[in-house]
NUVO-445474 format. One record per residue (C-alpha): x, y, z; residue number from 1. Coordinates in steps of 0.5 Angstrom, whole numbers, padded with zeros to 4 digits, m for minus. Example, Ala and Ser with C-alpha at 12.3 -4.5 7.8 and 13.67 -1.06 7.14 Angstrom:
<sites>
<u = 0025; v = m0009; w = 0016; resi = 1>
<u = 0027; v = m0002; w = 0014; resi = 2>
</sites>
This chain:
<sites>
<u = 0000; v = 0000; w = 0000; resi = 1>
<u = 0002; v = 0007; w = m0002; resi = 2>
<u = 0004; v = 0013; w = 0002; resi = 3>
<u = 0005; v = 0018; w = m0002; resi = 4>
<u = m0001; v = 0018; w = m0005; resi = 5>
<u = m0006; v = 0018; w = 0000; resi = 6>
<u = m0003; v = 0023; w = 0004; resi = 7>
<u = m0004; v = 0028; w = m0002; resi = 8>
<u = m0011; v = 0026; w = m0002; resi = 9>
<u = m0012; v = 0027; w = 0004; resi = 10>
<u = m0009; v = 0034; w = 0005; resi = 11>
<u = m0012; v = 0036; w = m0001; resi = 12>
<u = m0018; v = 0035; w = 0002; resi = 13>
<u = m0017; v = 0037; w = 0009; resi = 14>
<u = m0016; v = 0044; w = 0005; resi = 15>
<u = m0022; v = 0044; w = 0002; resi = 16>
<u = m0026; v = 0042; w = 0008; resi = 17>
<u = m0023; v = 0047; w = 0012; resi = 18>
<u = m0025; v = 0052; w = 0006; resi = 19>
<u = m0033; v = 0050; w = 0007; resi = 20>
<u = m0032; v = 0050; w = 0015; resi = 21>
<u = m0030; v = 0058; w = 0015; resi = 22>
<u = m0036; v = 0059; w = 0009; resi = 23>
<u = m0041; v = 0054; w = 0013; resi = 24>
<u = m0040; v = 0058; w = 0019; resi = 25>
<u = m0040; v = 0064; w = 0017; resi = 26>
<u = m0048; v = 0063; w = 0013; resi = 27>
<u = m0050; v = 0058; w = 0019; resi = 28>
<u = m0049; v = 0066; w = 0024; resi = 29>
<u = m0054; v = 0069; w = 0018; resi = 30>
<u = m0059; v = 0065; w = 0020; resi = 31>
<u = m0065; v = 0065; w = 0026; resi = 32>
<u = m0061; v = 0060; w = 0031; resi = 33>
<u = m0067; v = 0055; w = 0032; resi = 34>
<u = m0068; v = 0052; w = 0040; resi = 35>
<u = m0070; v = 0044; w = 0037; resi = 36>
<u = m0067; v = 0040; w = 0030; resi = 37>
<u = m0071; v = 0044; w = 0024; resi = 38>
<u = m0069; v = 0041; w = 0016; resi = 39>
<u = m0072; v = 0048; w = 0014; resi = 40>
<u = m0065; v = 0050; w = 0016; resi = 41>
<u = m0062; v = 0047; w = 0010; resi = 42>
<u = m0068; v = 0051; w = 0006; resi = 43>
<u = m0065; v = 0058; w = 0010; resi = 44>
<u = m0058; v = 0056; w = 0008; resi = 45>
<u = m0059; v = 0055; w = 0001; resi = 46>
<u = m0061; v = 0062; w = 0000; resi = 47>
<u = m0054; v = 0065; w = 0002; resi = 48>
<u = m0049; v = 0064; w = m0004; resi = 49>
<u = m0043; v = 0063; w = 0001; resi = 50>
<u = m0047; v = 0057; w = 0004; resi = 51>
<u = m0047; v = 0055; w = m0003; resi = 52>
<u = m0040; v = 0056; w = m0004; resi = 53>
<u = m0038; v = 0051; w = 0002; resi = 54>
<u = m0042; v = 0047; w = 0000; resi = 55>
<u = m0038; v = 0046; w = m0007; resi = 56>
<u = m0031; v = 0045; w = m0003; resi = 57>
<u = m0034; v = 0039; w = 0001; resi = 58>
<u = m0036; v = 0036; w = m0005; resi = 59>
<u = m0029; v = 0037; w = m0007; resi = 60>
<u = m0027; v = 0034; w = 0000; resi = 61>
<u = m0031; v = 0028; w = m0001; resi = 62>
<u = m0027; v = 0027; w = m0007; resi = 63>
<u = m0020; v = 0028; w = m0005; resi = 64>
<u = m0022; v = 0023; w = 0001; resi = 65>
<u = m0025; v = 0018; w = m0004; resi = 66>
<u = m0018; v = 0018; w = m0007; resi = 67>
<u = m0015; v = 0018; w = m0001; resi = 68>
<u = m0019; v = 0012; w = 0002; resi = 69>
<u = m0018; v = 0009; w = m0005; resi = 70>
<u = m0011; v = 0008; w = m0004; resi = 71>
<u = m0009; v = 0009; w = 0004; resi = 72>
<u = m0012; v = 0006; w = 0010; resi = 73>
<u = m0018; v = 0009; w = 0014; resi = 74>
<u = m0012; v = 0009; w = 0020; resi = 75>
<u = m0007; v = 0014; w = 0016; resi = 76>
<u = m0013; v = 0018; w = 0012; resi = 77>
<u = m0018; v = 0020; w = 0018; resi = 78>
<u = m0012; v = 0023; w = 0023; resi = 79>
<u = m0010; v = 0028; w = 0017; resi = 80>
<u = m0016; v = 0032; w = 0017; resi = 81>
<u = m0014; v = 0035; w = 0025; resi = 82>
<u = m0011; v = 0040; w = 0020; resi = 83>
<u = m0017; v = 0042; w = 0019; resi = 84>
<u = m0018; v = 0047; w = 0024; resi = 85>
<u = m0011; v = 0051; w = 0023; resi = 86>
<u = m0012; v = 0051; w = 0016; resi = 87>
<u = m0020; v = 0054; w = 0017; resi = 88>
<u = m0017; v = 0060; w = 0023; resi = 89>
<u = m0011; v = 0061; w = 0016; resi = 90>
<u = m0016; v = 0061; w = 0011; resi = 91>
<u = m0020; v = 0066; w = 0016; resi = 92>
<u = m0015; v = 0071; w = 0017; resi = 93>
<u = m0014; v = 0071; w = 0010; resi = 94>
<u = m0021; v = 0072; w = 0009; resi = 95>
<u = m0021; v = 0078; w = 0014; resi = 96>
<u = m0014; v = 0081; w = 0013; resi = 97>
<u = m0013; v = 0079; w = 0021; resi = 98>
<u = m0006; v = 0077; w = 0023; resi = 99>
<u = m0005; v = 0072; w = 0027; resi = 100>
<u = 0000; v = 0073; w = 0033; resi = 101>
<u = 0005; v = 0069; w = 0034; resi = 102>
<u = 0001; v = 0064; w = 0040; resi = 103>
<u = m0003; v = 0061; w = 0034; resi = 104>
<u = 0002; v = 0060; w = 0030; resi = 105>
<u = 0006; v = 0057; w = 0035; resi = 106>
<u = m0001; v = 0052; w = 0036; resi = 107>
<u = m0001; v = 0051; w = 0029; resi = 108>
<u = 0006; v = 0048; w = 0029; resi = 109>
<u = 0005; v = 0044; w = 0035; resi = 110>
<u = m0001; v = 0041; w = 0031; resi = 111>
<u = 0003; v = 0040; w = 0026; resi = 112>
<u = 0009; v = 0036; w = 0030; resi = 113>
<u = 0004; v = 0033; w = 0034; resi = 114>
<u = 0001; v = 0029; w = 0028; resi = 115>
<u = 0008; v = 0028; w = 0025; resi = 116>
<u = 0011; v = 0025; w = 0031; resi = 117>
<u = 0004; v = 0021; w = 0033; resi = 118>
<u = 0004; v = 0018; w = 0025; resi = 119>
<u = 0011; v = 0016; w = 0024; resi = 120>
<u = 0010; v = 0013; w = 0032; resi = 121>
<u = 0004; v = 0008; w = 0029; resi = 122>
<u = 0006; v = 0007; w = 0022; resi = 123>
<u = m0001; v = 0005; w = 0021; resi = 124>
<u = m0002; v = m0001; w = 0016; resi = 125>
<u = m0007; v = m0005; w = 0013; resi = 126>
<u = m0010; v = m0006; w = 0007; resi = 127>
<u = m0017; v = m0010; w = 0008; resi = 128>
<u = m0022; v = m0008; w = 0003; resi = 129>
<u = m0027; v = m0012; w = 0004; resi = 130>
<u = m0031; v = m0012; w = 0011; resi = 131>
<u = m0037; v = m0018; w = 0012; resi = 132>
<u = m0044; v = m0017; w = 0013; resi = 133>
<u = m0043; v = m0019; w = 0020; resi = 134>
<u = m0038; v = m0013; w = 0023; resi = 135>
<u = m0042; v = m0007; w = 0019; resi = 136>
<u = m0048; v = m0009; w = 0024; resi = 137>
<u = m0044; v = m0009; w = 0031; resi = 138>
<u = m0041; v = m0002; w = 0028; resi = 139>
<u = m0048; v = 0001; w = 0026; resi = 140>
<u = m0052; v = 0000; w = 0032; resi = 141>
<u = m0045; v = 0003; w = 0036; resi = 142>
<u = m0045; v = 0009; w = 0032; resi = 143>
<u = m0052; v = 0010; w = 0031; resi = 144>
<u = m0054; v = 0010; w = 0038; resi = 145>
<u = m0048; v = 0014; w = 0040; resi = 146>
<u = m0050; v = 0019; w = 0035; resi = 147>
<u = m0057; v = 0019; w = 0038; resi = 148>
<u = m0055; v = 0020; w = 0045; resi = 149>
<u = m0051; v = 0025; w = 0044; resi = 150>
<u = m0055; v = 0029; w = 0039; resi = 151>
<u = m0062; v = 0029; w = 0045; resi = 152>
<u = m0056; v = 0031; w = 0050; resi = 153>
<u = m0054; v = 0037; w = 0046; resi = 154>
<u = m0061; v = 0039; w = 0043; resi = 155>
<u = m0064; v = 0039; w = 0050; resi = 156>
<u = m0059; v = 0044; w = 0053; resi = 157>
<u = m0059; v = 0051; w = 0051; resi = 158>
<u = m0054; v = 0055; w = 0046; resi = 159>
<u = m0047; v = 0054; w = 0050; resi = 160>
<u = m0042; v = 0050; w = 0051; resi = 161>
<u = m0045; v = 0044; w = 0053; resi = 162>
<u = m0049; v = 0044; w = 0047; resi = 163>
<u = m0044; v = 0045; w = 0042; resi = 164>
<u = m0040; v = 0040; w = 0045; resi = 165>
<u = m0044; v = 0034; w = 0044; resi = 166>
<u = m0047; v = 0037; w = 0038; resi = 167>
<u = m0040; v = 0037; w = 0035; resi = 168>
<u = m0038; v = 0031; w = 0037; resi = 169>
<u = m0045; v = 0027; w = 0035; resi = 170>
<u = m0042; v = 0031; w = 0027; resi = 171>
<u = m0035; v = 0027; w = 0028; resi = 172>
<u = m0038; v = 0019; w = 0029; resi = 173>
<u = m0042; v = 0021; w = 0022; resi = 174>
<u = m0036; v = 0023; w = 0020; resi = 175>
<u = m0032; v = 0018; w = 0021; resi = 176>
<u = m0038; v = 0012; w = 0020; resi = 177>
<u = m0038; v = 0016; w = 0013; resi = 178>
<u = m0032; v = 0015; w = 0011; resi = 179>
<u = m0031; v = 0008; w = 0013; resi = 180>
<u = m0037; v = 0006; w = 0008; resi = 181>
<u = m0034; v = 0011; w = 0004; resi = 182>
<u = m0028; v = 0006; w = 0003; resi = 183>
<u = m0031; v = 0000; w = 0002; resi = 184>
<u = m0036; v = 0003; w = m0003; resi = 185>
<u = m0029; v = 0006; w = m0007; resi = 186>
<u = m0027; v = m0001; w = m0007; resi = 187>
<u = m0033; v = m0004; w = m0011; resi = 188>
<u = m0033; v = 0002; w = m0015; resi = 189>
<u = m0025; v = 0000; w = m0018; resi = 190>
<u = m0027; v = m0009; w = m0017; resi = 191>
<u = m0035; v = m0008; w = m0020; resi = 192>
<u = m0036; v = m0002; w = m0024; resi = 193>
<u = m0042; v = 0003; w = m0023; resi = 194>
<u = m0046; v = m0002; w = m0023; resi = 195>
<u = m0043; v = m0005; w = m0017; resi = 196>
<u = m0043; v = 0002; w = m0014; resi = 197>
<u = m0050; v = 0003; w = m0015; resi = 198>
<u = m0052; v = m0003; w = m0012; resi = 199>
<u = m0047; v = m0003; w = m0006; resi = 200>
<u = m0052; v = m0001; w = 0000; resi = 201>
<u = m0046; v = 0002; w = 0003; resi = 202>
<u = m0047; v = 0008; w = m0002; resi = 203>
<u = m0053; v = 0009; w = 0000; resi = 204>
<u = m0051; v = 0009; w = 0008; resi = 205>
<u = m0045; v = 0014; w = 0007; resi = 206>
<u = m0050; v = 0019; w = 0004; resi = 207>
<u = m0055; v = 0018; w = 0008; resi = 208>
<u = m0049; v = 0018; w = 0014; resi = 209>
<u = m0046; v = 0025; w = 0010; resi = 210>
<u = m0052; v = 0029; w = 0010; resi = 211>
<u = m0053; v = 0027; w = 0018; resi = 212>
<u = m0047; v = 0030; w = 0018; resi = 213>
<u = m0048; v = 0037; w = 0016; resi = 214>
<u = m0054; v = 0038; w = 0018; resi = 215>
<u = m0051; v = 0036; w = 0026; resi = 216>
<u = m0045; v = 0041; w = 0023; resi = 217>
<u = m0051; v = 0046; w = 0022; resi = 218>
<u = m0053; v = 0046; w = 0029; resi = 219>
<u = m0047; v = 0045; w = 0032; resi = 220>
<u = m0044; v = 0051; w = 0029; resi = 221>
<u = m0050; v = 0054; w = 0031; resi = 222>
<u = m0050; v = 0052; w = 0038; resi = 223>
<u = m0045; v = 0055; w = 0041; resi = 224>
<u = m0037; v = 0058; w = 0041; resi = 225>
<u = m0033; v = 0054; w = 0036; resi = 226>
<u = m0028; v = 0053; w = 0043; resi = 227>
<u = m0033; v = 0047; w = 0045; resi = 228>
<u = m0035; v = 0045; w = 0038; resi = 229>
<u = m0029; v = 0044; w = 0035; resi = 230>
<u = m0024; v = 0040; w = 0039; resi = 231>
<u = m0030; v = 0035; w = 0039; resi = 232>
<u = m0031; v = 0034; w = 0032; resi = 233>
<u = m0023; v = 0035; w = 0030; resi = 234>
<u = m0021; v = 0031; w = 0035; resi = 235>
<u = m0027; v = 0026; w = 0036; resi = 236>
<u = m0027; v = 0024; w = 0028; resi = 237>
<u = m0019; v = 0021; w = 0028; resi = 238>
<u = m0021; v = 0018; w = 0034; resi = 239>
<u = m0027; v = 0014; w = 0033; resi = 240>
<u = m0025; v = 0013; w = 0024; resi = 241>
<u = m0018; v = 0009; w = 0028; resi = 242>
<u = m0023; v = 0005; w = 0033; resi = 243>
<u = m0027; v = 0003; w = 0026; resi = 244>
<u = m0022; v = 0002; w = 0022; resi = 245>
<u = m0019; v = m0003; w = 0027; resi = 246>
<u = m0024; v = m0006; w = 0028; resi = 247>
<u = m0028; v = m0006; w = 0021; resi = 248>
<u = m0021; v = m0007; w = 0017; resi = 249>
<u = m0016; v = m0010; w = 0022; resi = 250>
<u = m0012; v = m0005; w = 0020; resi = 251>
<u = m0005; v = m0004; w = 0025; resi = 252>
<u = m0002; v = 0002; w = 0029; resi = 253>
<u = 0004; v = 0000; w = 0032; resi = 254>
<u = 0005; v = m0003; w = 0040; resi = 255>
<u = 0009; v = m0003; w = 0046; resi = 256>
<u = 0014; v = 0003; w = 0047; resi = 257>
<u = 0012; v = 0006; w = 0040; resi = 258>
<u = 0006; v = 0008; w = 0045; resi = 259>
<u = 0009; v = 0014; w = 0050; resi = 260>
<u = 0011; v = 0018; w = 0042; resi = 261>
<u = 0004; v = 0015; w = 0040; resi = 262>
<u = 0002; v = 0019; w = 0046; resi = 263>
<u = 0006; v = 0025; w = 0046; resi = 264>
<u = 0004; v = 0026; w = 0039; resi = 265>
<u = m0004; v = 0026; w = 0041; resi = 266>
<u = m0002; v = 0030; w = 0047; resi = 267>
<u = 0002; v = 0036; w = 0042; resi = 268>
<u = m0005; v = 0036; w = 0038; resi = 269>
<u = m0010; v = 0036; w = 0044; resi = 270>
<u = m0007; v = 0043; w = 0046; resi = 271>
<u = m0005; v = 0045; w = 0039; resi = 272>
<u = m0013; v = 0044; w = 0037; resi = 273>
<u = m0016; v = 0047; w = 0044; resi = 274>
<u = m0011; v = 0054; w = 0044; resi = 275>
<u = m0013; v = 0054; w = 0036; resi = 276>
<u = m0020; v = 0054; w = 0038; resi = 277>
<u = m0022; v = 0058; w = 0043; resi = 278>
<u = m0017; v = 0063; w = 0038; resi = 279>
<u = m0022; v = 0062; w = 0032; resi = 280>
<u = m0028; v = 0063; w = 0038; resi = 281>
<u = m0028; v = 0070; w = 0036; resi = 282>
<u = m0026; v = 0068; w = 0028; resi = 283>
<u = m0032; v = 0071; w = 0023; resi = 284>
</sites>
């Protein structure tokens, strides 16, 4: 398997969805905030032209992370989109012509080290393609439970922090359960055609998981400050996409004393993460 490759894939789209982060948010604040979940946001959102634009970055994103997860483990990809945040705060300072001070770019390089330092600890492996009936069942009533639960806790709290977090974190399971079916149907895409893709009922679970997701990441940007939704979702999304590619296709991280960098590298990108986004708290 390939290093290279699905690397570039999915730095290409970890731009694009930072790109859609900093349009999405900043449509999402022109709408009336809603107390409960409402489809009829998405009808408010399409109405504004930047919205729209976001839109089409994440569909750009979606197919670098198709590429990625084509050519790469979900172990390897999945990790990579924690730059997701440092790059939305650098588009946005771009956006608005702010500088950012050099507290934050040092957050960035901690972000960035951490993921190299943690990526070149595990040296992730694996290349599974084809996952059984009997372990995708186990993996969806897990994810589809713990996404009710939290989406209930965070839509029963009022707007603030608590809200966003659960809400946020509700978004990165749908994140990383889409692109675990995401790479299953790129795999029968390549083996059986556009027929095969067309039947694969994984292509109907990940489209139908990816539009859960946007509606939660509507919400949760919605709820709150990003200092509680982010953290949630960057963090969560590698997290639970390391568990599921383990567990779905027996991919690797490596053991032993390779934990204490593992951990070292996890510990760089937690702070790097949460200083960058009680940063972005004030970001447009």
């Amino acid at each position: 398997m390939g290093f290279v490759l699905p690397v570039l894939f999915a730095l290409f789209a970890a731009l694009s969805n930072a790109l859609a982060t900093v349009l999405q948010r900043r449509a999402a604040l022109t709408v009336p905030q809603s107390k409960g979940f409402r489809f009829g946001l998405v009808l408010d959102l399409l109405r504004r032209p930047v919205w729209i634009a976001g839109i089409l970055a994440v569909i750009a994103a979606g197919v670098g992370q198709a590429a990625a997860l084509a050519t790469g483990a979900l172990v390897l990809v999945q990790p990579l989109f924690v730059l997701e945040l440092p790059l939305a705060l650098l588009i946005a300072s771009l956006l608005t012509r702010r500088r950012l001070p050099g507290a934050l770019w040092l957050a960035v390089a901690g972000v960035v080290a951490g993921l190299g330092v943690a990526l070149a600890a595990a040296a992730p492996a694996g290349n599974r393609t084809h996952v059984p009936i009997d372990r995708w069942v186990p993996a969806l009533a897990v994810c589809a439970a713990v996404v009710a639960g939290l989406a209930v806790a965070g839509l029963r709290r009022p707007p603030g922090r608590a809200r966003a977090g659960c809400l946020g974190a509700a978004t990165a399971v749908c994140y990383a359960l889409t692109a675990a079916l995401m790479k299953h149907s790129v795999y029968v895409l390549t083996e059986n055609g556009i027929v095969g893709f067309l039947t694969a009922w994984q292509t109907y679970a990940f489209g139908a998981t990816g539009v859960c997701a946007l509606l939660l990441l509507e919400h949760a940007m919605q709820g709150g400050p990003l200092v509680a939704s982010q953290p949630a979702l960057t963090l969560g999304d590698a997290s639970v996409s390391i568990a599921l590619g383990v567990a779905l296709y027996e991919e690797h991280l490596r053991a032993g004393w390779w934990l204490l960098p593992q951990l070292l590298g996890v510990a760089l990108i937690c702070a790097g993460v949460v200083a960058l986004a009680r940063a972005g708290t004030g970001a447009p």
